[in-house]
N, C-alpha and C positions, 0 to 999 in steps of 0.2 A: 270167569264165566258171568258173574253177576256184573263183571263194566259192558258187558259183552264183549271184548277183545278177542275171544275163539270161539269156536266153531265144533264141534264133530264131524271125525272125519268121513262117517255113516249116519249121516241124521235120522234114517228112516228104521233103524236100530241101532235107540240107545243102549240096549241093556246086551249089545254085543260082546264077548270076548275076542273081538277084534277092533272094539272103538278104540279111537284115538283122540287126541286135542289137536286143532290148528287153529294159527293167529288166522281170523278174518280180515275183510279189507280195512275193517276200522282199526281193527291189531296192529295191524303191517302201516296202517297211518300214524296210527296211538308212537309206534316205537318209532320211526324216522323220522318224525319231529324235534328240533332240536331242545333241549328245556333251558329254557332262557330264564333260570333262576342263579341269586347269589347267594350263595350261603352264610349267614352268620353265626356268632355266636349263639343266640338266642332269638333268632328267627332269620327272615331270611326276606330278599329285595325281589321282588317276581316283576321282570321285564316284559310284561302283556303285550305292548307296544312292538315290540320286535315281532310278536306271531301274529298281529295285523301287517305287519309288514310283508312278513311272508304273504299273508291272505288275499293282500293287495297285487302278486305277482302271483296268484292264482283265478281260476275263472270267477269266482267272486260269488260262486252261487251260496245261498243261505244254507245248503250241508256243509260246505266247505267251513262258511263261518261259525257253523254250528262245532264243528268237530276241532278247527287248529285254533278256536278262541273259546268256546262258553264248555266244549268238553272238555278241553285239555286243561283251563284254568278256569278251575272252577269263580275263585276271585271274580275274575270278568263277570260271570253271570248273577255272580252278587250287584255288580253294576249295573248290568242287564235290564235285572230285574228293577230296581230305583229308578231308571232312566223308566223304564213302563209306570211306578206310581205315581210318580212326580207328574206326567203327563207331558214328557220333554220328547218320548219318541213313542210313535204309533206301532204298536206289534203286528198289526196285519201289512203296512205300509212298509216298516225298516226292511222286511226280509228284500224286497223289490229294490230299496232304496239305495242298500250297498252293493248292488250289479253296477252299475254307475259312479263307485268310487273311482277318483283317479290317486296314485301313487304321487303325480303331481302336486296335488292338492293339500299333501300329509305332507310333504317331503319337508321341509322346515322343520318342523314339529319334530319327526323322525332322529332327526340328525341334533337335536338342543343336548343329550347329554352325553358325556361318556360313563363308560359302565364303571370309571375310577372317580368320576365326581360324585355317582349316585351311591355309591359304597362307603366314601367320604363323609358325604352329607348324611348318611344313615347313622354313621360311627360320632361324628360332631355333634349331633344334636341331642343323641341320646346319652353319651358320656358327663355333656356338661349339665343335661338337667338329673341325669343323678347324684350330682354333686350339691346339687339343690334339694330336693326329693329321692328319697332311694327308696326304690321300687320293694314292693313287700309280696308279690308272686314273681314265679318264676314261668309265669303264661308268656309265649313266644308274640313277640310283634314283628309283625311283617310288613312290607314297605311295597303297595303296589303301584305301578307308574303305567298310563292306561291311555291308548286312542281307541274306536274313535268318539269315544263320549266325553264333554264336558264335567267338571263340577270337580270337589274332593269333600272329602267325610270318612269317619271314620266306623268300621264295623266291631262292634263288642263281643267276643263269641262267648263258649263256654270252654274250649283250648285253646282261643288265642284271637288276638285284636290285629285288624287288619287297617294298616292308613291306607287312602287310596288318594292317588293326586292324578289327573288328566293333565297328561303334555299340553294341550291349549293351555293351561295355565301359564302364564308371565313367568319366567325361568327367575325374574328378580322376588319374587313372591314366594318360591317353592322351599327355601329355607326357613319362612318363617311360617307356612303352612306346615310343616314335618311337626316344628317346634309346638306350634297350639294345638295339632292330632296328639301328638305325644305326650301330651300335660292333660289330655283326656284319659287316657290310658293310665296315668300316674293316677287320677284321682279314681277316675272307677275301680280302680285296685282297694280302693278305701272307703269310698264313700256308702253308709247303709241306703237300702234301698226303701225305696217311696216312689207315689205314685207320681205321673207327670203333672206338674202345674208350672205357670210359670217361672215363681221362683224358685223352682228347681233347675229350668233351663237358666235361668239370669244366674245364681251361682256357678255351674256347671262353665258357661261360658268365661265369667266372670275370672274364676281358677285361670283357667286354659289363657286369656289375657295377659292375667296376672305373672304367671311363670313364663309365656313367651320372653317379653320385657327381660327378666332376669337370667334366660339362658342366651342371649344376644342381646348385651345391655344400648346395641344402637336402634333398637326399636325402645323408644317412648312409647307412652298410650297413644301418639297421634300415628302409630306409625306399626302398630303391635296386632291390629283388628283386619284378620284378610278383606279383601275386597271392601274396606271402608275408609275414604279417602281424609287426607287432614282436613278438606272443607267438614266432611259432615262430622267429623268427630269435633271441632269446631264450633256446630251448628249445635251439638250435646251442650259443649260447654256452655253455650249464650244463652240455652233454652235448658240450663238443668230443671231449673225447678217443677215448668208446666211437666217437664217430660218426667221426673218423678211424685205428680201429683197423679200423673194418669195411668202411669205403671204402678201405681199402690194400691189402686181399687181392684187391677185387676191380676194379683199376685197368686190367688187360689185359681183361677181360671186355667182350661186345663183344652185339648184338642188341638188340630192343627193352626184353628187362630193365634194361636202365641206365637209360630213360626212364622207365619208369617206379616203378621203386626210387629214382629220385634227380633228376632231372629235372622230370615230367611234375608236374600238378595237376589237382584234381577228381576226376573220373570215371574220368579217365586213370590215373592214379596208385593205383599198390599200396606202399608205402614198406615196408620191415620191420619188424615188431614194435614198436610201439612207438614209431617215428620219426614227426616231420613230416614231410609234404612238402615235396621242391623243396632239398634238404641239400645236394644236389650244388652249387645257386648259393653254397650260403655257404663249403664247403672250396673252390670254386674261384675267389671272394672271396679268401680269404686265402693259396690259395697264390701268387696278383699280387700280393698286398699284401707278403708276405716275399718278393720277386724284386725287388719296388720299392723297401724298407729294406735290401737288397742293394747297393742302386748301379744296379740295372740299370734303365733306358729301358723306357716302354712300345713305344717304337717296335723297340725290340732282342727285347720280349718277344714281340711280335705277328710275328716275323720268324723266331722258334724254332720245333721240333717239341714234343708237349705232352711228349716224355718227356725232351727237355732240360731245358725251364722246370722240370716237377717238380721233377726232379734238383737245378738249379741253388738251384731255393727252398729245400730243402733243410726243407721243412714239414713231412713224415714223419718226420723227424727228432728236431723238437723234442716233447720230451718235458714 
């Protein structure tokens, strides 16, 4: 009653000795949709992507998409919702906007995985970075795979952490997106909590780099950083110094300007003067990698606050 999926079968007397229950039209929708999930051990792969497809061979109206995508998985309207703060899609505009989808237009996208490579890829990525880091909760991660919104990121709950990856993504990408979501997950399982500044994101990233590299050792640094290509990781290397004279002053610095100074990409991203995008992944690349040529454990580092590990790396330093 409380998803609303029934009804009474006398509305206008509840308190009948003749009421009954019945599924309503959202009920009778809720159940013959099909669930397009996979189940795993300890969580589980949610194929959102397929009930736009369906959506797509329906009239298209904003109930439609409300009910076989953002009711039925909730996930999606986790995305939903992001795609609204980011300012990536307008909420008065999108309901209009997907009358107008065509099936044409997805149909690539649609068709990039099988449901035995995404199973696959769930099982490989997460098997070999336990073998590196073993997990210390038993919180369920789930693997979402998503049209029609760009971007991936990951959702931290309080029962369970959500990757999400959008089909536009580059299918040669999507492996080692899984690998740096899930070294997020590995750490937030340990990391104590503190307020946002930067050097929290630049550690935070910094890890998530770090263990990509060593759960598929043919990703190098130049090659380990989604969406950042070997020019601009390149463009790190020739300009380290300026670029950590400029990330040192503003290390306590805290709000959406970190992301997008040093973080973000695309649209999202204003970097300073001059810089690439996405800097922050690569000084926070190397300040693990001097805490690593320290002696210190990734397991001791994911276990620090980020103004320790700085410290302890002692990266600012070197001159």
């Amino acid at each position: 009653m409380n998803a609303k999926l029934i009804e009474y079968t006398l509305p206008d007397r509840s308190n009948s000795l003749l009421q009954k229950y019945r599924l309503n039209e959202k009920g009778r929708l809720f159940l013959s949709e099909p669930d397009y999930i996979i189940e795993k051990e300890n969580g589980k792969i949610i194929l959102a992507y397929k009930a736009f497809d369906d959506f797509l061979n329906s009239d298209r109206s904003w109930g439609n998409y409300q009910n076989m995508l953002l009711n039925a998985y909730p996930e999606l309207q986790i995305v939903h919702n992001k795609q609204m703060k980011w300012g990536i899609i307008d909420p008065v505009k999108f309901p209009e906007e997907i009358k107008d989808y065509k099936r044409a237009d997805f149909e690539k996208y649609l068709n990039q995985y099988t449901e035995g490579y995404l199973d696959t890829l769930y099982d490989s990525v997460i098997n070999k970075a336990h073998t590196i880091l073993v997990p210390v909760s038993n919180k369920p991660v789930d693997l979402c795979m998503f049209l029609p919104y760009g971007s991936c990121f990951i959702d931290v709950g309080e029962k369970k952490d959500t990757i999400f990856i959008s089909l536009f993504i580059n299918p040669d990408e999507v492996q080692k997106i899984m690998a740096h979501e899930y070294a997020h997950c590995l750490h937030h399982q340990r990391l104590p909590e503190e307020p946002l500044t930067l050097r929290r994101e630049l550690v935070s990233e910094g890890v998530a780099v770090y263990l990509t590299t060593l759960i598929d050792e043919k990703y190098g640094l130049k090659k380990a950083i989604p969406f950042m290509s070997e020019e601009s990781v390149n463009w790190c290397i020739e300009n380290e110094k300026i670029l950590k004279d400029t990330i040192q002053v503003e290390l306590e610095d805290s709000g959406d300007q970190i992301f997008t100074k040093y973080i973000s990409d695309g649209k999202l991203a204003t970097p300073p003067q001059g810089f690439v995008q996405k800097t922050g992944y690569y000084i926070g690349y190397q300040i693990i990698e001097a805490c690593i040529k320290k002696g210190m454990t990734l397991e001791e580092i994911c276990s620090l606050d980020s103004k320790t590990i700085i410290d302890q790396s002692g990266y600012f330093n070197i001159r």
